[in-house]
C-alpha positions in Angstrom: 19.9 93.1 22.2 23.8 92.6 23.1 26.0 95.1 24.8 27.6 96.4 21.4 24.5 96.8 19.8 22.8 98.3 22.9 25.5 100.4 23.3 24.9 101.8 19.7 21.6 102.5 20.8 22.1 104.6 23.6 24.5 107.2 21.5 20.5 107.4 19.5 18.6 107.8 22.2 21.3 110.3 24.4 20.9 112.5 21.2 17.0 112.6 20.9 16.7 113.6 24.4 19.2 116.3 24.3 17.4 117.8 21.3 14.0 117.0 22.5 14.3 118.2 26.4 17.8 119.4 26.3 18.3 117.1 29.4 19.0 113.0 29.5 17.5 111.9 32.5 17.6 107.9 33.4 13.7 107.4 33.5 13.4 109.1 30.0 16.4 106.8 28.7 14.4 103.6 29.9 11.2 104.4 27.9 13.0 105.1 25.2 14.4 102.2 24.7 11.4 100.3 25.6 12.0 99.1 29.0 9.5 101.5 30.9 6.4 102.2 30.4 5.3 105.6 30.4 2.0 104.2 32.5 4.2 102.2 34.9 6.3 105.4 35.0 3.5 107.1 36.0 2.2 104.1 38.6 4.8 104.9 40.7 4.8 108.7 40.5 1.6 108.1 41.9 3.0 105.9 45.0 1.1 102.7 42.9 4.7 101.2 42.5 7.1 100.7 45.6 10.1 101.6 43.9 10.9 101.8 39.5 13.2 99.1 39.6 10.0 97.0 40.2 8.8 98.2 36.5 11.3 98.4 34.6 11.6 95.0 32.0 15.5 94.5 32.2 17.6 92.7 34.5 19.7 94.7 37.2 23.0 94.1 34.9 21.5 95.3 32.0 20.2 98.5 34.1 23.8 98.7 35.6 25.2 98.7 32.1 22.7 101.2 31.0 23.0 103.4 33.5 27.0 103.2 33.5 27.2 104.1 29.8 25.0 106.7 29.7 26.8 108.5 32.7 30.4 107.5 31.0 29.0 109.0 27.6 27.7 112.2 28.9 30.5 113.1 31.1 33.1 112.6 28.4 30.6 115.0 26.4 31.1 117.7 29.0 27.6 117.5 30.2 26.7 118.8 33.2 25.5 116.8 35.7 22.3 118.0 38.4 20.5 116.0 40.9 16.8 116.1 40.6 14.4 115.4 43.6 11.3 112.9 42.3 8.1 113.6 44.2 4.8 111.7 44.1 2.3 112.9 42.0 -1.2 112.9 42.9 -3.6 113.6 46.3 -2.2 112.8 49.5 1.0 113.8 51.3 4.4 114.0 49.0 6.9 111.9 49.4 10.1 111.3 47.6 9.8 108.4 45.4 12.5 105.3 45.5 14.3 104.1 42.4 15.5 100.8 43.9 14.4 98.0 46.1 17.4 99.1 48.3 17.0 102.2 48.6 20.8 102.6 48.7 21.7 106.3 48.7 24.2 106.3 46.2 22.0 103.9 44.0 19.2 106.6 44.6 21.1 109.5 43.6 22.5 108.0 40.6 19.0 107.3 39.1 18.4 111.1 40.0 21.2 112.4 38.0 20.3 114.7 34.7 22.7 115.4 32.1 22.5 118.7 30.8 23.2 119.6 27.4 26.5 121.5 27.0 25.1 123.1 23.6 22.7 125.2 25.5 24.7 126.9 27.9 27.6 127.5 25.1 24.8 129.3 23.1 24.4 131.5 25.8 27.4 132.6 26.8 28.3 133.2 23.0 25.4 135.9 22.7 25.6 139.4 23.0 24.2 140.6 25.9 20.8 142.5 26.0 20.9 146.3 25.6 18.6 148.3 27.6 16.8 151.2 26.1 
């Protein structure tokens, strides 16, 4: 798949995920389009995988690329952005979970990033508000 055509994609799959969870987050994005697993996904919530970029089946430019677009996309939208803290699932201690091999903290918090869905909180600020009885 080439950048145009990848980036036709990603208008798909932004729009499923807002309808379906209201929220775009990277890992959904990846298994979405096919380049995550949900059971590797779930490997490393589980501390089975070092870090995701480890699992994931494209290239680090390709990721870049993704992960750019979707960012430039959703911000132009309006969409709110809100870090998210991944923790391991599963017995044991919790720990936070790494993205990348580096480990870089802006890398990190980038991969953290959900984009909320401007539609929801528009619908609520356009209701009435509750009366009491």
């Amino acid at each position: 798949m080439n950048r145009q055509q990848l980036q036709a994609k990603l208008g798909t799959v932004t729009s499923e995920l807002f309808r379906e969870k209201g929220h775009v987050a990277f890992v959904d994005v990846f298994m979405k389009l096919g380049y995550l697993d949900p059971k590797d996904y779930e490997n490393w919530r589980m501390k089975r995988v070092s870090d995701l970029e480890r699992v994931i089946t494209a290239n680090l430019g390709k990721i870049n690329f993704i992960m750019k677009t979707v960012q430039k996309n959703c911000r132009n939208g309006g969409c709110r952005e809100s870090w998210t803290g991944y923790k391991s699932w599963g017995k044991g201690r919790t720990v936070w979970l790494r993205f990348s091999k580096s480990g870089e903290e802006s890398i990190e918090r980038t991969y953290a990033t959900h984009f909320l869905n401007p539609e929801k909180k528009r619908k609520k600020q356009n209701q009435p508000p509750e009366r009491t009885r």
